[in-house]
Each structure stands twice: as C-alpha cells, then as structure tokens.
C-alpha positions as CSV (number, residue, x, y, z in Angstrom):
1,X,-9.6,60.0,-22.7
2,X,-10.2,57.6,-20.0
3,X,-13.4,57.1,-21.2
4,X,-12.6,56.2,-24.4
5,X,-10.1,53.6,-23.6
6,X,-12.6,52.3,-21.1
7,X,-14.9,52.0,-24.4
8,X,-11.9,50.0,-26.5
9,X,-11.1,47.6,-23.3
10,X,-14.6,46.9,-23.4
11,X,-14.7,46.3,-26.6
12,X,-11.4,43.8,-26.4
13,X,-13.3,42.0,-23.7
14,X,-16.3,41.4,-25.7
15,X,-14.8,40.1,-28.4
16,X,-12.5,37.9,-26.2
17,X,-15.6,36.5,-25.3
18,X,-16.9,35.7,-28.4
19,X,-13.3,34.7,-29.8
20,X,-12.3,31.9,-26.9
21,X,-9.6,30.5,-28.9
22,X,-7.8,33.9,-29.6
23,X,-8.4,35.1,-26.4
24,X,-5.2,33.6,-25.0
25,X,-3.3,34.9,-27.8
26,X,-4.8,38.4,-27.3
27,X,-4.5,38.5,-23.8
28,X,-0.9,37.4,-24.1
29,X,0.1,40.2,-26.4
30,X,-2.4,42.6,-24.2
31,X,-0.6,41.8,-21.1
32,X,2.9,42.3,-23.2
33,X,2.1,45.6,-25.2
34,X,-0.2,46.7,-22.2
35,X,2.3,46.8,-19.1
36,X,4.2,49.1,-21.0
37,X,2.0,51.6,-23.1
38,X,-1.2,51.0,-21.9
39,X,-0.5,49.8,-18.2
40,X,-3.1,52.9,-16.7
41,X,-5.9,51.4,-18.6
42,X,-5.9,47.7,-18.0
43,X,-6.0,48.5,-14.0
C-alpha cells in the first residue's frame, strides 16, 4: 500500500512539475484534502 501511494505522489509531483501554473492550485487542495485523509503519505 505504501508503495503504491509512494507511486501516485510521485506521479502528482511530476505533473506539478510540468503543470507550474496548476501546481499552486493542486498543492493547495493537496495540502487541504491531504492533512486529513492522506496526511501518512505526504510525510
């Protein structure tokens, strides 16, 4: 499981990077939806 999620935060970062204009937005919503369901991936 860890693994996988590794593989999808990865894949968020990666498209951040290529998507500089949305990556506020994404981060932003990340940060949001991620502190609460997804807080043990992100750190």
């Amino acid at each position: 499981m860890a693994d996988d999620g590794a593989e999808i935060i990865n894949a968020l970062f990666d498209y951040i990077k290529n998507k500089k204009q949305e990556s506020f937005f994404l981060l932003f919503l990340f940060q949001r939806l991620g502190k609460r369901n997804m807080g043990c991936y992100i750190l």
